[in-house]
C-alpha positions as CSV (number, residue, x, y, z in Angstrom):
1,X,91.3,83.6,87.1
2,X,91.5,86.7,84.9
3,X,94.8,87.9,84.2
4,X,96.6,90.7,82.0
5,X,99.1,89.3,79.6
6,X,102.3,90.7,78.5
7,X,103.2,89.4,74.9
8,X,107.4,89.2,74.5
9,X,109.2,87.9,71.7
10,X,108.2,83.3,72.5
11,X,106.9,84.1,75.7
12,X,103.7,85.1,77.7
13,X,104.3,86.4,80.8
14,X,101.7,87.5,83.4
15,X,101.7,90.8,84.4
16,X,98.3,91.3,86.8
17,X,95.9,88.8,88.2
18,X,92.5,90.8,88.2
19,X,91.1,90.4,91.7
20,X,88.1,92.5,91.8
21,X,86.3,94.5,88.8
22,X,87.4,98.0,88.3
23,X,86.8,100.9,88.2
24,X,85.6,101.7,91.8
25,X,82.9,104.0,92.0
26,X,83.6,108.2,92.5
27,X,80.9,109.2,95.3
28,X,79.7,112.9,96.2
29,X,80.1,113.9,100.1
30,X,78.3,117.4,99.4
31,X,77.4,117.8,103.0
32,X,81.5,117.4,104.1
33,X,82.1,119.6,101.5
34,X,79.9,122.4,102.8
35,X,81.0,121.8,106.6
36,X,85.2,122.2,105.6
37,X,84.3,124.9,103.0
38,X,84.1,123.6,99.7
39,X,81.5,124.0,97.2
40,X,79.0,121.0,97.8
41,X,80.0,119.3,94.6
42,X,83.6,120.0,95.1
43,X,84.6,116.9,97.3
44,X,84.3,113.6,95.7
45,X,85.2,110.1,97.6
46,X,87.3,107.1,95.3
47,X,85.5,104.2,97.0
48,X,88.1,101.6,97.2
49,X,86.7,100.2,99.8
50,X,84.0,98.6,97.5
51,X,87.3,96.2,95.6
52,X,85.1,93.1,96.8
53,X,87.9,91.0,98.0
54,X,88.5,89.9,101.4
55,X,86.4,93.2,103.2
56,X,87.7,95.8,100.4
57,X,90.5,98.1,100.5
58,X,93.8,100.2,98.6
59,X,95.9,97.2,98.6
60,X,94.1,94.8,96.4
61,X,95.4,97.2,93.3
62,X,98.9,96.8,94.1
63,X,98.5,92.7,95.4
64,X,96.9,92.1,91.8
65,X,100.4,93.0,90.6
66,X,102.2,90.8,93.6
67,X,99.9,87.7,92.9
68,X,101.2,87.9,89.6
69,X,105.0,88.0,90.1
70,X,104.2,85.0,93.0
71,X,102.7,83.2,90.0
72,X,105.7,83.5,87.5
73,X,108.5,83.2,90.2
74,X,106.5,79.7,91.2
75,X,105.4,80.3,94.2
76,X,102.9,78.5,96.3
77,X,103.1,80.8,99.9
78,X,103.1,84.6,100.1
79,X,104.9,85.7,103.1
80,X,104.5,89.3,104.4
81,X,104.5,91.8,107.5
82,X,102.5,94.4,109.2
83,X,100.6,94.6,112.8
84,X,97.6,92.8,114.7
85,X,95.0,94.7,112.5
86,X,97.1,95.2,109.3
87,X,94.7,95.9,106.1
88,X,97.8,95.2,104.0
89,X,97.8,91.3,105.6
90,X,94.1,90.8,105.8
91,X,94.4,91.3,101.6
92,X,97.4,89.1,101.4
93,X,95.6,86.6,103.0
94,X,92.4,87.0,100.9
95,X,94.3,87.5,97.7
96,X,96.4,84.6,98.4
97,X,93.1,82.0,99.5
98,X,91.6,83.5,96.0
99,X,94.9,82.9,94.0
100,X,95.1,78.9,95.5
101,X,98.3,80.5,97.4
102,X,99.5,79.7,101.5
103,X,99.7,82.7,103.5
104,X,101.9,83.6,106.6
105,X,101.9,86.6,108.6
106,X,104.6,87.9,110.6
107,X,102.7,89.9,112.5
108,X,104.0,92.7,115.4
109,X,103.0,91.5,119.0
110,X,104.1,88.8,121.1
111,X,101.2,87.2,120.9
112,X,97.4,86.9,120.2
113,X,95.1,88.9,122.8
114,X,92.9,86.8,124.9
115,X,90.0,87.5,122.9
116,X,91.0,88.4,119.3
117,X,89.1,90.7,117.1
118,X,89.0,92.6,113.9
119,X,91.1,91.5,111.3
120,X,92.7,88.9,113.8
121,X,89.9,86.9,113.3
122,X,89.7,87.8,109.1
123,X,93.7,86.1,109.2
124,X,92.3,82.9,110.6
125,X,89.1,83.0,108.7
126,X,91.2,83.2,105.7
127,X,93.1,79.9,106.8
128,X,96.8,82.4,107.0
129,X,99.7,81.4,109.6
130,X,100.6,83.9,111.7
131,X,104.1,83.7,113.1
132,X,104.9,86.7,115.8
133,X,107.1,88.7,115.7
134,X,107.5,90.9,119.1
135,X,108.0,94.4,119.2
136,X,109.4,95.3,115.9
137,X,109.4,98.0,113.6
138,X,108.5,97.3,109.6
139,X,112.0,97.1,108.9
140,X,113.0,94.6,111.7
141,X,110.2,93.4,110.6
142,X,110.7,93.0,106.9
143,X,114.3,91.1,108.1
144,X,112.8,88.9,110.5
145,X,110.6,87.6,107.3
146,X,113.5,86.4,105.9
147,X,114.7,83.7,108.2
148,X,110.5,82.4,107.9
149,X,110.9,82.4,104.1
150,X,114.0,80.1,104.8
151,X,112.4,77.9,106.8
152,X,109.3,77.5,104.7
153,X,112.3,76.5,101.6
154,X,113.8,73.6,104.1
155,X,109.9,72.5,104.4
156,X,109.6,72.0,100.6
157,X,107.5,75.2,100.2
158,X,108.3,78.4,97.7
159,X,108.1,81.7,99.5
160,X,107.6,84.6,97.8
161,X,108.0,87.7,100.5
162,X,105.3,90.5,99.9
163,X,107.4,93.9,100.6
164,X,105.7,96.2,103.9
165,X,103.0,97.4,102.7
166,X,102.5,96.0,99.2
167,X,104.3,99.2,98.0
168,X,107.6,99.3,95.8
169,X,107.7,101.2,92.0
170,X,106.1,97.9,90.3
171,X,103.2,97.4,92.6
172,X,102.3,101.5,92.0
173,X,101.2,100.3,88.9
174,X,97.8,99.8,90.8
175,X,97.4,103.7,92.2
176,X,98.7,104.8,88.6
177,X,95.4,103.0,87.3
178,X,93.4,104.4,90.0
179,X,94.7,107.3,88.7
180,X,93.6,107.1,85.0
181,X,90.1,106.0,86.8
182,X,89.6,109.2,88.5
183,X,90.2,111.0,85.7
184,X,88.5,109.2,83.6
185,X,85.3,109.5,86.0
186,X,86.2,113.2,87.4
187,X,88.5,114.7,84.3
188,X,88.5,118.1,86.1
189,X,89.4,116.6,89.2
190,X,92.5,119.3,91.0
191,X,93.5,117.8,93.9
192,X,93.3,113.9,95.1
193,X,94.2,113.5,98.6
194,X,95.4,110.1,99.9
195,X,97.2,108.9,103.0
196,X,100.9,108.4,103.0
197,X,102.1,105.0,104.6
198,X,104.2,102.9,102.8
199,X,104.2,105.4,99.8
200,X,102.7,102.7,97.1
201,X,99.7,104.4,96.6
202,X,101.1,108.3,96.0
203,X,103.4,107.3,94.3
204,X,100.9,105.8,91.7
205,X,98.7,108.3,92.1
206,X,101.4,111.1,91.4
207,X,102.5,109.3,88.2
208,X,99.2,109.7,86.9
209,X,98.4,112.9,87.9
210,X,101.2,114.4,88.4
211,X,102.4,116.0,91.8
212,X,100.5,119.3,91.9
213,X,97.5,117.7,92.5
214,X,98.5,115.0,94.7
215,X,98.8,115.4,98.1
216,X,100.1,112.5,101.0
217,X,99.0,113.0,104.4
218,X,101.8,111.1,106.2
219,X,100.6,108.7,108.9
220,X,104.0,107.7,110.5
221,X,104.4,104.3,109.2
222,X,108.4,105.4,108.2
223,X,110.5,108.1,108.7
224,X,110.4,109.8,105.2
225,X,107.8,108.5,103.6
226,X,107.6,111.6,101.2
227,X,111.3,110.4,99.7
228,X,109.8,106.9,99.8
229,X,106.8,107.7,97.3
230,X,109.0,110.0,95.2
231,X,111.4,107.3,94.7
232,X,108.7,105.0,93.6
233,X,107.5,107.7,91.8
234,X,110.8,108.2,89.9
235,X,111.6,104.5,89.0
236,X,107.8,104.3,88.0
237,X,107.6,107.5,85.4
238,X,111.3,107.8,84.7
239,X,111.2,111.2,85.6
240,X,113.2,112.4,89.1
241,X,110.3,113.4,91.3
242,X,110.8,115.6,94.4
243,X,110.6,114.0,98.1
244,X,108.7,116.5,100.4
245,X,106.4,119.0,97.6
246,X,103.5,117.0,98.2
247,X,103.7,115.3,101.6
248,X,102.6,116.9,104.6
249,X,102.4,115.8,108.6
């Protein structure tokens, strides 16, 4: 499996497994553009969607970081949270089944529907456990993984928990490439509009770009996810970065 290398002093340490090829392609909407007001070139789509691994998607940048620390801590099951039809889990489990990793799930619900659908069906496809969880939000979540990853130790297995998400300051490594893409591909680019969830990808995004030009649409998946992203942001570039400048409801 392709990897980036990071050379120390007697050691080699993995820093990235490459999951898909990069860059994603920049595509025109010209017709959007016109009907919200924009100049028909002005409006430009990052086609993540096109990563290639397990139905395409933002968080393959920041699991080829994740896969990676898995790998050097030893790892052999990735353990991580999010709902039914969680985009973040239907990655982990592909990026796990490509890495020769076990998956489990701790998915929101109290159970499967009668007739499961949609990325239900790409978990199991993708050979990952689910283990449910019941009503739960990410954090109750995110502490309910803990006792799993415990159990999976007594079994003989070595857990390595995915944070909600995919997001914390090291995995923003991934948006802060996507970054350097889109300029790179559109160096005149001003703005680059993303959504806000777990704050992951602004926060990369801003740390390439800076924060006049980013801007988070929050979706509600926690209560301040524009201090989230800056705090990401900060750790990430160094720099203090400002909570709510570039995040909007």
């Amino acid at each position: 499996m392709p990897c980036v290398l990071l050379r120390r002093p007697r050691e080699c340490v993995v820093a990235k497994v490459a999951l898909p090829a990069w860059p994603t392609p920049m595509e025109a909407a010209p017709r959007l553009a016109v009907e919200i007001g924009l100049n028909p070139d002005d409006l430009w789509i990052k086609r993540d969607d096109l990563t290639g691994l397990g139905g395409g998607g933002n968080k393959v940048r920041k699991l080829e970081w994740l896969v990676a620390g898995a790998l050097r801590a030893g790892a052999d099951t990735l353990v991580t949270t999010g709902g039914p039809q969680s985009n973040h889990a239907r990655l982990t489990a592909a990026a796990g089944a490509r890495a020769g990793l076990n998956v489990v799930l701790v998915i929101h619900g109290s159970g499967p529907p009668d007739e499961p659908g949609g990325n239900l069906l790409l978990h199991a496809a993708l050979a990952a456990r689910i283990v449910w969880a019941g009503d739960a939000v990410p954090a109750e979540l995110a502490r309910q993984a803990q006792p799993i990853c415990a159990e999976l130790s007594g079994e003989g297995a070595v857990p390595y928990l995915v944070p909600f998400g995919g997001s914390n300051a090291l995995r923003a490594r991934g948006y802060r490439e996507a970054g350097e893409e889109i300029l790179a591909q559109q160096p005149d680019v001003r703005h680059v509009a993303t959504a806000l969830g777990s704050g992951g990808t602004m926060a990369g995004l801003v740390a390439a770009l800076g924060t006049e030009r980013v801007l988070g649409i929050d979706v509600g998946a926690l209560s301040d996810a524009g201090s989230v992203a800056a705090a990401f942001t900060s750790e990430l570039t160094g720099s203090a970065v400002g909570g709510r400048t570039a995040c909007t409801k």
